[in-house]
N, CA and C atoms of all chains as a GROMACS GRO file, in nm:
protein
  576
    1UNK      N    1   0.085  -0.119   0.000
    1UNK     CA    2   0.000   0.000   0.000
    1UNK      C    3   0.088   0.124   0.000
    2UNK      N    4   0.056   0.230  -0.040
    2UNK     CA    5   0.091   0.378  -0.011
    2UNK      C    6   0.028   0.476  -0.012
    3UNK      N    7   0.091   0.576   0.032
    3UNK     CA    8  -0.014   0.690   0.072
    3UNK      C    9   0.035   0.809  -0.045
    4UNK      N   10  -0.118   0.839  -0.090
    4UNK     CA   11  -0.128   0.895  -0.207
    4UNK      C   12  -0.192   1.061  -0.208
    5UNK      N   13  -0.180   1.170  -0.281
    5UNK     CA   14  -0.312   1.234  -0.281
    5UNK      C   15  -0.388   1.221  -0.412
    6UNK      N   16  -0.565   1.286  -0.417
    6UNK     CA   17  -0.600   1.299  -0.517
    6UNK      C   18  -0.573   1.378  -0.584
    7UNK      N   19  -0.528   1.361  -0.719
    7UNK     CA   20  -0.562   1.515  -0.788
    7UNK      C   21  -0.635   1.528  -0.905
    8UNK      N   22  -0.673   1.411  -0.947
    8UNK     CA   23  -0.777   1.434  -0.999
    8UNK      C   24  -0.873   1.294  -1.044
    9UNK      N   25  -0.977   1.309  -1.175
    9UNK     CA   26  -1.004   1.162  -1.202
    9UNK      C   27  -1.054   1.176  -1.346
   10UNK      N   28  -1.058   1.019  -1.374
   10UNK     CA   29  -1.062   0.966  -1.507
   10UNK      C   30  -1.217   0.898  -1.547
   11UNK      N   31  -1.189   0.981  -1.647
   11UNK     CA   32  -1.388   0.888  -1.700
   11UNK      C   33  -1.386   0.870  -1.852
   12UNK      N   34  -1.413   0.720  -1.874
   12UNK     CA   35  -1.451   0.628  -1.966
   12UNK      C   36  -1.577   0.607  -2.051
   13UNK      N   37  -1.590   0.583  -2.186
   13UNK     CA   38  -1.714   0.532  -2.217
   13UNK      C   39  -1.680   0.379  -2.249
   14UNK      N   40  -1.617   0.394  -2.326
   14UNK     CA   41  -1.564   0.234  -2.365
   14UNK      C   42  -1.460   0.164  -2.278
   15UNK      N   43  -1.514   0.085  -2.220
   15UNK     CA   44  -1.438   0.008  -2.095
   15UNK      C   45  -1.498  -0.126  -2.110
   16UNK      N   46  -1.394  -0.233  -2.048
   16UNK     CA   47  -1.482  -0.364  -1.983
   16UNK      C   48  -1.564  -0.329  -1.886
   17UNK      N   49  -1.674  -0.463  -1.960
   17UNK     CA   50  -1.837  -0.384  -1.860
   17UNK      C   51  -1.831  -0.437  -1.740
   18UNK      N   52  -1.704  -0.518  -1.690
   18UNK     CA   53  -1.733  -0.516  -1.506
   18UNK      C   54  -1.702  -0.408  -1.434
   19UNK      N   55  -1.652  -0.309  -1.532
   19UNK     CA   56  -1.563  -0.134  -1.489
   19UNK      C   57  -1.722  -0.035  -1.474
   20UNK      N   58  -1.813  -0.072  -1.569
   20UNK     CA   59  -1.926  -0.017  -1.535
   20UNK      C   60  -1.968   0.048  -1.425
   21UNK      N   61  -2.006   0.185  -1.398
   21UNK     CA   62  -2.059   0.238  -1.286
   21UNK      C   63  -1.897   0.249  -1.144
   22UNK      N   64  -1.817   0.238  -1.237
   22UNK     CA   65  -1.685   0.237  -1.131
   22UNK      C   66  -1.573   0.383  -1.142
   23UNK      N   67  -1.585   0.418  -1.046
   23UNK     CA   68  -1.496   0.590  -1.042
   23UNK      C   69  -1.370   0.562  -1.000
   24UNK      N   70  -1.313   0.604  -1.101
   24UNK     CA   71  -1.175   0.657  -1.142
   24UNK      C   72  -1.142   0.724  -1.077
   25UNK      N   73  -1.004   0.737  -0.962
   25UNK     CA   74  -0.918   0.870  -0.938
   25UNK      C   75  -0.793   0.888  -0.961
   26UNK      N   76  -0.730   0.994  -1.023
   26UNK     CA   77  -0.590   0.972  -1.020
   26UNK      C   78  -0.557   1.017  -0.924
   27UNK      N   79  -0.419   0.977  -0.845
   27UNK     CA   80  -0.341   1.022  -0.742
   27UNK      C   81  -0.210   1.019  -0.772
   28UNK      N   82  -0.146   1.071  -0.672
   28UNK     CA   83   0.007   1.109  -0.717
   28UNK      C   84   0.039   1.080  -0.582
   29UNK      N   85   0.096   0.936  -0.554
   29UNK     CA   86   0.180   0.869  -0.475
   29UNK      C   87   0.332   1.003  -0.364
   30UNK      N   88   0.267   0.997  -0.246
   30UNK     CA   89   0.397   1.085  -0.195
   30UNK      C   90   0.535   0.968  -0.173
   31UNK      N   91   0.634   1.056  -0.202
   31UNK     CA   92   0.783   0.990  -0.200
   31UNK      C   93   0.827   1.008  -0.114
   32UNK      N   94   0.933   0.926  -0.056
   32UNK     CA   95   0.994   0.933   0.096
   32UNK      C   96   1.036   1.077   0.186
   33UNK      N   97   1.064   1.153   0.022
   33UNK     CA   98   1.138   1.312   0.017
   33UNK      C   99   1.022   1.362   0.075
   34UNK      N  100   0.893   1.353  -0.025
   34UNK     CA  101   0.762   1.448   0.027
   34UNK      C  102   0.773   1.438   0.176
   35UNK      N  103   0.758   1.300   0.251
   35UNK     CA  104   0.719   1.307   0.368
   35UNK      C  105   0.793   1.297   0.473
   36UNK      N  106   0.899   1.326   0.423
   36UNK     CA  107   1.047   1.344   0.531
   36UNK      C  108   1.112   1.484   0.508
   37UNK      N  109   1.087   1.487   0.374
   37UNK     CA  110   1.235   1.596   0.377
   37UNK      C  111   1.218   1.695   0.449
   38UNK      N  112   1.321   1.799   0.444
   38UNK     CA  113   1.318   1.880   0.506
   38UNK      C  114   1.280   2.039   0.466
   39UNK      N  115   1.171   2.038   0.405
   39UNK     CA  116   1.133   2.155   0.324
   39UNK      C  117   1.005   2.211   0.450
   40UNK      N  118   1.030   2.249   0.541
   40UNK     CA  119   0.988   2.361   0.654
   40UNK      C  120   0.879   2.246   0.696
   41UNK      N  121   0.796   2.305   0.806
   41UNK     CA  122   0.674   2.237   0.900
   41UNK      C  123   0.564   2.161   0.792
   42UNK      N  124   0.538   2.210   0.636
   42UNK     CA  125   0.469   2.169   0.579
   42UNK      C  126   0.509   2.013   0.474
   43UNK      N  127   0.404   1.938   0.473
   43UNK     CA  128   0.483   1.818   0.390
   43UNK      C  129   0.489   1.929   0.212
   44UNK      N  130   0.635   1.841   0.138
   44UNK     CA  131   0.543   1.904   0.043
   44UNK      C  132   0.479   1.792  -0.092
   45UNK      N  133   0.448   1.929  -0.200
   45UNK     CA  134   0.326   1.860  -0.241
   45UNK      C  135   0.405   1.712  -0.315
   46UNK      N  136   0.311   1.598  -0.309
   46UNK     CA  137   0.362   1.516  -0.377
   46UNK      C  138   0.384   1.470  -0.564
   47UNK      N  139   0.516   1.458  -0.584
   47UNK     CA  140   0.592   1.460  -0.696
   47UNK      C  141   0.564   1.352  -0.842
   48UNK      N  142   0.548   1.232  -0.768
   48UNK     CA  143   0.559   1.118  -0.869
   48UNK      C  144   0.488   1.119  -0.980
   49UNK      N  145   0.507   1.016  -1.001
   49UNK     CA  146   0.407   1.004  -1.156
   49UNK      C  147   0.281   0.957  -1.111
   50UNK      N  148   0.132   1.014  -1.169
   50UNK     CA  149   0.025   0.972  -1.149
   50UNK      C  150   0.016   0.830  -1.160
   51UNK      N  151  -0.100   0.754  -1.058
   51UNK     CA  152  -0.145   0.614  -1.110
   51UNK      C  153  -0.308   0.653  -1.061
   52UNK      N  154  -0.390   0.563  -1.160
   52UNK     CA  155  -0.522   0.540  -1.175
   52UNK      C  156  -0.557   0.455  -1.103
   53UNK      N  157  -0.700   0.462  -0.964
   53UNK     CA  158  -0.684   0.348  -0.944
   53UNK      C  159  -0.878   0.359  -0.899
   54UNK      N  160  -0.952   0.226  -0.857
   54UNK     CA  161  -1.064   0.249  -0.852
   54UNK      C  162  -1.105   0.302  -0.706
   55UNK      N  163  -1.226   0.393  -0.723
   55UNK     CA  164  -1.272   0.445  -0.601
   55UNK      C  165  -1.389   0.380  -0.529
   56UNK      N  166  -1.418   0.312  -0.441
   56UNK     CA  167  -1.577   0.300  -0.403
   56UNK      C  168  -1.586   0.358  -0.248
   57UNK      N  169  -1.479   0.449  -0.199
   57UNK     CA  170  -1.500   0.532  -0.054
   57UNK      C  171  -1.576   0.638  -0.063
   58UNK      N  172  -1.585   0.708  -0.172
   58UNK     CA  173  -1.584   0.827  -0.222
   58UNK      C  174  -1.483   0.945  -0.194
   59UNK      N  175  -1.374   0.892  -0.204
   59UNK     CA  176  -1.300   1.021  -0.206
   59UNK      C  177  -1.282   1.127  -0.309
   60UNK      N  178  -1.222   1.257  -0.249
   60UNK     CA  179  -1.268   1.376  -0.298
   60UNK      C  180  -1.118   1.454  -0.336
   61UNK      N  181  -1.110   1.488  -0.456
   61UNK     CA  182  -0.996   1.563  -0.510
   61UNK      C  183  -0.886   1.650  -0.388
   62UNK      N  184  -0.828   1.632  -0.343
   62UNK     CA  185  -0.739   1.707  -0.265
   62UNK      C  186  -0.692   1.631  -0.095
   63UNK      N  187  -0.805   1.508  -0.096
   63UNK     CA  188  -0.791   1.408   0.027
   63UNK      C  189  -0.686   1.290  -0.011
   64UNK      N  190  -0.601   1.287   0.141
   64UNK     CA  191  -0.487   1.194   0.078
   64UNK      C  192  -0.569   1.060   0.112
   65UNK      N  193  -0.504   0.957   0.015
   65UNK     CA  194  -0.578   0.832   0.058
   65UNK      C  195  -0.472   0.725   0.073
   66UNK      N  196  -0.523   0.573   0.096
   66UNK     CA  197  -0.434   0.471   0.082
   66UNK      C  198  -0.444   0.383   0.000
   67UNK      N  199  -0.390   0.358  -0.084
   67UNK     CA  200  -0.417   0.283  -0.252
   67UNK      C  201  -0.362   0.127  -0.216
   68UNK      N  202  -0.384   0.074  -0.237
   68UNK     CA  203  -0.398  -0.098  -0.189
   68UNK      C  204  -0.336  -0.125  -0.350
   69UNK      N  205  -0.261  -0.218  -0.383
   69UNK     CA  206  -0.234  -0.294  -0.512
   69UNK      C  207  -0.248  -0.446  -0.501
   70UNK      N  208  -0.244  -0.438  -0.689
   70UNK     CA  209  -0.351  -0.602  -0.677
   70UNK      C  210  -0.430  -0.742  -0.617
   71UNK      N  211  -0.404  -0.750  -0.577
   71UNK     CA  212  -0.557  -0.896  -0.536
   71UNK      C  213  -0.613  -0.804  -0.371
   72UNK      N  214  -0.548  -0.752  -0.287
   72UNK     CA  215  -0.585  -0.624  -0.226
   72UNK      C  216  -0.702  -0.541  -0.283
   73UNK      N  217  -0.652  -0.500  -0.404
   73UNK     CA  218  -0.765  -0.353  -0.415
   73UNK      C  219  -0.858  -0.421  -0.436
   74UNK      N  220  -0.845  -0.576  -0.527
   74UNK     CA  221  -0.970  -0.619  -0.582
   74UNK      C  222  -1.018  -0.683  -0.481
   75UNK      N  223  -0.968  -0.694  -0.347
   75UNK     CA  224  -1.097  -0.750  -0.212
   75UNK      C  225  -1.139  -0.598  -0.183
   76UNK      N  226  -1.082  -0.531  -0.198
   76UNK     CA  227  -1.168  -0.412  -0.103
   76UNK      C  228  -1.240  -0.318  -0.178
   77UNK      N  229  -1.240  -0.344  -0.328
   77UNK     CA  230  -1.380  -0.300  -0.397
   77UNK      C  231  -1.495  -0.459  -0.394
   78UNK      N  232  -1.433  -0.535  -0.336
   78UNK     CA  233  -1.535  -0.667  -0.397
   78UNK      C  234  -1.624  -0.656  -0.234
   79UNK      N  235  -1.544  -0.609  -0.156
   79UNK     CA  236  -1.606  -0.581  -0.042
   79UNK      C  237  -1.730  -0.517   0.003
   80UNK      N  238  -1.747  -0.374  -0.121
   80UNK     CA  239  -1.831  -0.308  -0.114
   80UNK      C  240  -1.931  -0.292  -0.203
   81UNK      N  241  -1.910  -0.414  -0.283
   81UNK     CA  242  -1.993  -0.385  -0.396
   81UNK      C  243  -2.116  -0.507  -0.342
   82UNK      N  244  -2.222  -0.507  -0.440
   82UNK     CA  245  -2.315  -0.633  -0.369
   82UNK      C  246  -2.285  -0.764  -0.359
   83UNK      N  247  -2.326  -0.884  -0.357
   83UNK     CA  248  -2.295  -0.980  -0.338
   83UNK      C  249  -2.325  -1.017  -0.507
   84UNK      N  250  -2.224  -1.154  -0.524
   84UNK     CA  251  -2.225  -1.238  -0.684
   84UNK      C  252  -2.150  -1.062  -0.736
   85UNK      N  253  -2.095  -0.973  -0.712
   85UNK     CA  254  -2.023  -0.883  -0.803
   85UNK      C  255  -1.878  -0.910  -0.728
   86UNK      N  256  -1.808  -1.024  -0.776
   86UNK     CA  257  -1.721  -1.067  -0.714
   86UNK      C  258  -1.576  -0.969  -0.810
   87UNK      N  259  -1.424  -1.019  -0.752
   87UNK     CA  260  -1.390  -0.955  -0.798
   87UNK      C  261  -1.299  -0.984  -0.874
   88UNK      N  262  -1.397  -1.014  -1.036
   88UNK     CA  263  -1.352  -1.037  -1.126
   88UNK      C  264  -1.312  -0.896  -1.254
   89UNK      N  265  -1.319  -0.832  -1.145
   89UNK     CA  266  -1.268  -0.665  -1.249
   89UNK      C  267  -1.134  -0.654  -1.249
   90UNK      N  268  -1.121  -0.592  -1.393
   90UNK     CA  269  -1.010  -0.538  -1.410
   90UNK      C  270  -0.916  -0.463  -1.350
   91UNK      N  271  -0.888  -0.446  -1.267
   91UNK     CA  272  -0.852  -0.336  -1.159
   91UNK      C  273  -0.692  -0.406  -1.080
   92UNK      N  274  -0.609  -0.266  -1.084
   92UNK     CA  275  -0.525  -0.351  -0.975
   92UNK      C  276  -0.468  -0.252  -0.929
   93UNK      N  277  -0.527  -0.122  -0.852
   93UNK     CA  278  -0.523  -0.027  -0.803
   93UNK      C  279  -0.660   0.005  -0.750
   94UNK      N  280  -0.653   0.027  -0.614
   94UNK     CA  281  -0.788   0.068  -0.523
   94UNK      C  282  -0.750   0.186  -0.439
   95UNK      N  283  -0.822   0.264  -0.422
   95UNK     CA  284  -0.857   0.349  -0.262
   95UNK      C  285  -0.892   0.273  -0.172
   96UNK      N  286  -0.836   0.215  -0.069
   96UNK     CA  287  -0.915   0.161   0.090
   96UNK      C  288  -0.922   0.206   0.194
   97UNK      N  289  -0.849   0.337   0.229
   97UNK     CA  290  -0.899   0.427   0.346
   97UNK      C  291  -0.870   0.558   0.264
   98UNK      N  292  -0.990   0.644   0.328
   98UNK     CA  293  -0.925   0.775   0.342
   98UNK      C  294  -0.847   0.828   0.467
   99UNK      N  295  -0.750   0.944   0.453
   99UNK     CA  296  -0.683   0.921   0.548
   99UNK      C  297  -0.720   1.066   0.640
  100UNK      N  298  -0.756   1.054   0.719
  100UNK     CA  299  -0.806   1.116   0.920
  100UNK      C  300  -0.634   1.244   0.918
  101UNK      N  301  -0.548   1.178   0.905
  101UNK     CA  302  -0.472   1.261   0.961
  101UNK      C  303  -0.331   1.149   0.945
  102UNK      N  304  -0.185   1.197   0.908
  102UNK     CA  305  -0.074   1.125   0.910
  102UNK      C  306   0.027   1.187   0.986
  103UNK      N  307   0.135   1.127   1.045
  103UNK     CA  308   0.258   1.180   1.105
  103UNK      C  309   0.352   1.149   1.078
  104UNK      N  310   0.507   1.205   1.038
  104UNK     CA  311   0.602   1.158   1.035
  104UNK      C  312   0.700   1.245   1.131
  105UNK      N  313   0.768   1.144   1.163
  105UNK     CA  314   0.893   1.229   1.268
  105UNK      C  315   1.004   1.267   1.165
  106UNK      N  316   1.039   1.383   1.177
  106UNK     CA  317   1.138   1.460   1.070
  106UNK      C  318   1.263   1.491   1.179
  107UNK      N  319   1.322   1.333   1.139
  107UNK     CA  320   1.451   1.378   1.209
  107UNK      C  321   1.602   1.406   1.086
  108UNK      N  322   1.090  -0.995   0.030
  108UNK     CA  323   1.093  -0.875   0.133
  108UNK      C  324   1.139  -0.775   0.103
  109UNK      N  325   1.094  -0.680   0.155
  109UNK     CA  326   1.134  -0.506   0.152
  109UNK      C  327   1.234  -0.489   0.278
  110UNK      N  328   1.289  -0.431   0.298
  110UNK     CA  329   1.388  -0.367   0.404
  110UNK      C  330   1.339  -0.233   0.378
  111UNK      N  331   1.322  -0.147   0.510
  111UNK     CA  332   1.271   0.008   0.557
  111UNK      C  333   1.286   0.008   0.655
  112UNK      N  334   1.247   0.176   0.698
  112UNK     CA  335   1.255   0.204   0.848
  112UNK      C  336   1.102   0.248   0.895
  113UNK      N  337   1.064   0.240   0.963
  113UNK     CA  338   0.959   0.292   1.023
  113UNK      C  339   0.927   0.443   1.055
  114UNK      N  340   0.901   0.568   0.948
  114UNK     CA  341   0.885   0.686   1.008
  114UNK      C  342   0.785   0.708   1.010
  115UNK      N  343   0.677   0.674   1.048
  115UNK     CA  344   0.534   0.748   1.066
  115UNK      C  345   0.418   0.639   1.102
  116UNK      N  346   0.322   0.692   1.101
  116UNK     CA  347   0.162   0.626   1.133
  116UNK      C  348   0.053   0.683   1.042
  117UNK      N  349  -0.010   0.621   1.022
  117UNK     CA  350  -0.183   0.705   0.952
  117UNK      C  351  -0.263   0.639   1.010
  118UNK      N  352  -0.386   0.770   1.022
  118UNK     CA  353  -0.495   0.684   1.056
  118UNK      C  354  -0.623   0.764   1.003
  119UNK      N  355  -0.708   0.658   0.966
  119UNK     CA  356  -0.840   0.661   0.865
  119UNK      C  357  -0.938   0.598   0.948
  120UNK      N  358  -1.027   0.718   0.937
  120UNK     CA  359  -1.199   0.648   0.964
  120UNK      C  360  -1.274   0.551   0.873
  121UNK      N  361  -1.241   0.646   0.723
  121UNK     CA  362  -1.332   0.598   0.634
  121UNK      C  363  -1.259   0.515   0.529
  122UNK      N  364  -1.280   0.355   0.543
  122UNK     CA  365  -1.198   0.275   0.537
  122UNK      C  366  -1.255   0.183   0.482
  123UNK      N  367  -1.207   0.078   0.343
  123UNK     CA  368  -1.252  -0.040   0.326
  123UNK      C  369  -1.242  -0.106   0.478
  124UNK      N  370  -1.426  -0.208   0.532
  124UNK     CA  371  -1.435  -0.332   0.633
  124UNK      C  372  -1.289  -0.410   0.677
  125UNK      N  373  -1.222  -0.447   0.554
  125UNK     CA  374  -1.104  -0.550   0.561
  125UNK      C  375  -0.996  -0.474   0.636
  126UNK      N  376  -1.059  -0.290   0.684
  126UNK     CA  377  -0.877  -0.307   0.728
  126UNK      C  378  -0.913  -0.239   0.872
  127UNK      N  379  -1.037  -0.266   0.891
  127UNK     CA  380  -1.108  -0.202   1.066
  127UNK      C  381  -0.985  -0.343   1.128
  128UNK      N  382  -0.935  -0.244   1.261
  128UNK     CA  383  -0.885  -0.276   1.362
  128UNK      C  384  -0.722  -0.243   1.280
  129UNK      N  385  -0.677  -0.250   1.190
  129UNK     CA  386  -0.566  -0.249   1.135
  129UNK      C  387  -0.460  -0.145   1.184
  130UNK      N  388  -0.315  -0.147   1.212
  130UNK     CA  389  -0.243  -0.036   1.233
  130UNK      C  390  -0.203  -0.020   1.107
  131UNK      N  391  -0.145   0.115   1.062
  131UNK     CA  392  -0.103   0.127   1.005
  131UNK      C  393   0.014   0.201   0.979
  132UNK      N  394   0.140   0.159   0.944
  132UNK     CA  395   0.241   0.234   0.932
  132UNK      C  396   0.318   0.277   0.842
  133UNK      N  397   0.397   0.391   0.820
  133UNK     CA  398   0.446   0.442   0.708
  133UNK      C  399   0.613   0.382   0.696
  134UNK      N  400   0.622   0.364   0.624
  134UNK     CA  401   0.770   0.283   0.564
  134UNK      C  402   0.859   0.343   0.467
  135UNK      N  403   0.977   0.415   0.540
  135UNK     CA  404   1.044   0.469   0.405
  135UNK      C  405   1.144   0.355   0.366
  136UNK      N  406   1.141   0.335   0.222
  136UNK     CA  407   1.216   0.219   0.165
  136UNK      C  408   1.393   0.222   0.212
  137UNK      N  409   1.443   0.162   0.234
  137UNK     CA  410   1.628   0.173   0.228
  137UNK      C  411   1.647   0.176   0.080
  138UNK      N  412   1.750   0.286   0.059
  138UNK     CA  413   1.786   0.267  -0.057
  138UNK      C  414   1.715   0.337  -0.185
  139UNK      N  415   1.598   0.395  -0.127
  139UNK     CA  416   1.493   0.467  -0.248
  139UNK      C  417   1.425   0.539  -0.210
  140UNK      N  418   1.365   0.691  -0.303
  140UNK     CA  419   1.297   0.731  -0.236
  140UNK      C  420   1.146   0.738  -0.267
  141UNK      N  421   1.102   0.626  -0.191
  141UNK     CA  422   0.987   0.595  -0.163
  141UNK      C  423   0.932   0.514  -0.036
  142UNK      N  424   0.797   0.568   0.009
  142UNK     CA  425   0.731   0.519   0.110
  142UNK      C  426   0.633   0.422   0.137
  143UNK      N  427   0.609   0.341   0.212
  143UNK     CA  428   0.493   0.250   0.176
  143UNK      C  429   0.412   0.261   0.281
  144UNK      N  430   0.289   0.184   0.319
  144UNK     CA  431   0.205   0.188   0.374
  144UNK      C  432   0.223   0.034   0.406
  145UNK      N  433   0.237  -0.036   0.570
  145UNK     CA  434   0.233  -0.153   0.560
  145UNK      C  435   0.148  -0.184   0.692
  146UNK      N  436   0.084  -0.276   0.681
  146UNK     CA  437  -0.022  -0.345   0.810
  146UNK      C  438   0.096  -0.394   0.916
  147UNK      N  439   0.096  -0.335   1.036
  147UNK     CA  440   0.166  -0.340   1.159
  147UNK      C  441   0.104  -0.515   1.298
  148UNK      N  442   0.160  -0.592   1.268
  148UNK     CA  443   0.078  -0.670   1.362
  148UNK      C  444   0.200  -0.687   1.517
  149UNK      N  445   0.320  -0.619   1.477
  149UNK     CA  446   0.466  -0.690   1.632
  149UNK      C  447   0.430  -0.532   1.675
  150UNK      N  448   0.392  -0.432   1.638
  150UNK     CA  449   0.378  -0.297   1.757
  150UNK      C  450   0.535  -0.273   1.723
  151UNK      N  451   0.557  -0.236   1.612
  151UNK     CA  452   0.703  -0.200   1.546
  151UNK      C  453   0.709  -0.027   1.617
  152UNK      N  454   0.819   0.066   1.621
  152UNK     CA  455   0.846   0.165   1.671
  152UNK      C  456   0.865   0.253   1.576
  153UNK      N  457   0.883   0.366   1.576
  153UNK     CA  458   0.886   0.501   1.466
  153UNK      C  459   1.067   0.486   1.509
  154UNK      N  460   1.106   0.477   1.387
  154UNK     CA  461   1.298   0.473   1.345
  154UNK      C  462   1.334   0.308   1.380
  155UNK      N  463   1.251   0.227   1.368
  155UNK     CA  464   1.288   0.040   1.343
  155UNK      C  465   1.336   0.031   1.271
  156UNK      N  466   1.418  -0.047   1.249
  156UNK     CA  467   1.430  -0.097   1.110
  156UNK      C  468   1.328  -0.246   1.084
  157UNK      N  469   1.275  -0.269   1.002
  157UNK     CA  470   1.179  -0.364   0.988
  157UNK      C  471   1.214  -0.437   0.819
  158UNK      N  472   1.122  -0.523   0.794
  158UNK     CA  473   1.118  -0.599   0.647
  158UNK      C  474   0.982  -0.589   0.641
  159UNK      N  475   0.897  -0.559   0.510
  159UNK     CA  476   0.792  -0.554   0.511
  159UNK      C  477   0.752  -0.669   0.390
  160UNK      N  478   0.653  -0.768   0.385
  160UNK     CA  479   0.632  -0.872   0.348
  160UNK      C  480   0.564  -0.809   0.261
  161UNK      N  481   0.519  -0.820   0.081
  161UNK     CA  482   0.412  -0.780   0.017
  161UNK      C  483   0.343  -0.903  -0.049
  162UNK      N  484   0.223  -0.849  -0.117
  162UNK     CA  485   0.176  -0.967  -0.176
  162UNK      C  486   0.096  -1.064  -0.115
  163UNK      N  487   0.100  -1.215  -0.128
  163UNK     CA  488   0.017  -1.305  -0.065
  163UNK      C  489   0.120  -1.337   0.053
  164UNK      N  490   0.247  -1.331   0.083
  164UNK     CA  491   0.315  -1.330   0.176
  164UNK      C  492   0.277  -1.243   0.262
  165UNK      N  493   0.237  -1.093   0.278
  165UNK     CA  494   0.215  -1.025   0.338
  165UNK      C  495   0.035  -1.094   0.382
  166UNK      N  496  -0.024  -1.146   0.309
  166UNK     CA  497  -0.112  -1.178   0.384
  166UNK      C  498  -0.113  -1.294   0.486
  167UNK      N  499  -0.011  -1.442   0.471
  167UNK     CA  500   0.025  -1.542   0.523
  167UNK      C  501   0.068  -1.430   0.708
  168UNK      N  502   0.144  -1.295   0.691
  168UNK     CA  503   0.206  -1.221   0.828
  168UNK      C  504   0.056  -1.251   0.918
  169UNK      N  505  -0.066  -1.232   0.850
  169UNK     CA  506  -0.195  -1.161   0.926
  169UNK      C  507  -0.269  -1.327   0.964
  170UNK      N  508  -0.280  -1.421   0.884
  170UNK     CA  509  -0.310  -1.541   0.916
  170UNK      C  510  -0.237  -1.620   0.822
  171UNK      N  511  -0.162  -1.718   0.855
  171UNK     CA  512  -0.127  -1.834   0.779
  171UNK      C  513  -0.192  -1.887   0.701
  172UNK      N  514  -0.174  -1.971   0.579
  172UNK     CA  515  -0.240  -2.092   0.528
  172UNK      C  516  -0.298  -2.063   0.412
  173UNK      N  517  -0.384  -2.149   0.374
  173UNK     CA  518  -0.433  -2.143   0.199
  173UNK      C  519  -0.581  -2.025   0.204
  174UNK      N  520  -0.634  -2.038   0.316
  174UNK     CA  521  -0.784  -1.963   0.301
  174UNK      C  522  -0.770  -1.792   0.328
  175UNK      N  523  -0.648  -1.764   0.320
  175UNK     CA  524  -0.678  -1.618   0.403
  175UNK      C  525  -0.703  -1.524   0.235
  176UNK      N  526  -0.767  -1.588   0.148
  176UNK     CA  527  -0.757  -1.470   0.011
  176UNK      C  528  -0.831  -1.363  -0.012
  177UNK      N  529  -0.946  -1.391   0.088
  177UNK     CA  530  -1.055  -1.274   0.166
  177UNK      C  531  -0.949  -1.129   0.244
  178UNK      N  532  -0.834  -1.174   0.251
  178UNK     CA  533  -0.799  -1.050   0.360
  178UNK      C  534  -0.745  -0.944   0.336
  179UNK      N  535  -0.776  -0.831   0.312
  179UNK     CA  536  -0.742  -0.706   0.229
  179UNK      C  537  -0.612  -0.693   0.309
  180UNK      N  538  -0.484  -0.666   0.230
  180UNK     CA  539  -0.363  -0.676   0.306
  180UNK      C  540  -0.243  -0.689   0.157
  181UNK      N  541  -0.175  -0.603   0.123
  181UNK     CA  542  -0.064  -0.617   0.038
  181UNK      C  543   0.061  -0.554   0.061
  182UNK      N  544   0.089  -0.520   0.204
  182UNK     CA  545   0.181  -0.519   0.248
  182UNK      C  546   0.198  -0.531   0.418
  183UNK      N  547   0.243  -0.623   0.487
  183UNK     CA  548   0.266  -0.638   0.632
  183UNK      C  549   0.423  -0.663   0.638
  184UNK      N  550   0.400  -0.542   0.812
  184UNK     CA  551   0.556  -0.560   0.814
  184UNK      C  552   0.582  -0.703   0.902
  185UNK      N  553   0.682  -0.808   0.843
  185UNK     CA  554   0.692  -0.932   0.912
  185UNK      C  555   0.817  -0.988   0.978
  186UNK      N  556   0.932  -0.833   0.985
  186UNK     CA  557   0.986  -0.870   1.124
  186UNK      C  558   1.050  -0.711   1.169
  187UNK      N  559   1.137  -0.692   1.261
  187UNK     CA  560   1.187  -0.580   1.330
  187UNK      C  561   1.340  -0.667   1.341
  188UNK      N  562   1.423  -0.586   1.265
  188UNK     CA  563   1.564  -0.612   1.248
  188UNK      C  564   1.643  -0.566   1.368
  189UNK      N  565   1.668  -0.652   1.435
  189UNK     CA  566   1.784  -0.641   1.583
  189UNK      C  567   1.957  -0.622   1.560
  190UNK      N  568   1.971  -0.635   1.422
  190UNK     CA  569   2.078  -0.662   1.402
  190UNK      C  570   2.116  -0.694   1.238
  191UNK      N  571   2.251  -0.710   1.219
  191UNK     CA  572   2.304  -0.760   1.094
  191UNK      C  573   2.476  -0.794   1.102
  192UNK      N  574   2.501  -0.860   1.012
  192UNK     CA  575   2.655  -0.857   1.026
  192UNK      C  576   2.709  -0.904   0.883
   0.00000   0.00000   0.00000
């Protein structure tokens, strides 16, 4: 897992139809630098390269979250979806928490 | 296995079911700069050095055996390094 923010999201018409009715967010993964270095009291913003991954928390553009990768993301959207919508989707990037609040000690 | 240190914690209300009760801790990689997010089950310390298990290994850290494929989990840390030589 890692801790990501949103910055934005992705929408499809032509997709595999188990993707149907499924929200897209991109996030931009923070790097060890973001959340250590030493650039004053504030983290800063995070750098990496975007990844796509599926949403069913509802998170919201600017909330950091925790992105789960493969057979992971696909229990914790299969989790929330109804029953027999098992998780045979395409997916191998999830949101599974939003995140309350993080700390790092900046020594 | 991963090799990291332990600098941080998060914590989330609004959470996939699979990860209620879960700790969670932040992992900066040795050697790279990048951080991970790994399921805490030994009560590891902020500046450990630890190994963090990913994958279906990381789920074997949370329960052993063939049935655990239900358990939302793709990275647990699965030991606290005392040493090396």
């Amino acid at each position: 897992m890692f801790l990501a923010k949103v910055i934005g999201s992705v929408w499809s018409s032509v997709k595999w139809p188990e993707l149907g009715g499924m929200k897209l967010l991109l996030v931009r993964p923070y790097s060890l630098a973001d959340l250590a270095g030493d650039a004053g009291d504030a983290p800063a913003a995070p750098t990496h390269d975007g990844v796509v991954c599926a949403d069913v928390l509802g998170a919201g553009v600017g909330e950091d979250v925790v992105i789960a990768y493969g057979h992971a993301a696909r229990v914790a959207v299969s989790e929330l979806l109804p029953d027999g919508a098992k998780p045979s989707i395409p997916i191998d990037a999830a949101v599974v928490a939003i995140v309350d609040r993080w700390a790092v000690n900046r020594q | 296995m991963i090799r990291g240190r332990v600098i941080g914690e998060v914590w989330a209300t609004r959470k996939a079911p699979g990860l209620t009760g879960r700790r969670m801790l932040l992992v900066g990689v040795d050697g790279q700069d990048r951080a991970m997010v790994a399921i805490d089950t030994l009560d590891a310390r902020e500046g450990e050095a630890v190994m963090v298990s990913v994958g279906s290994g990381a789920r074997n850290v949370l329960a052993p055996g063939p049935d655990n494929r239900a358990l939302l989990c793709d990275a647990a840390i699965s030991l606290i390094v005392d040493g090396e030589g």
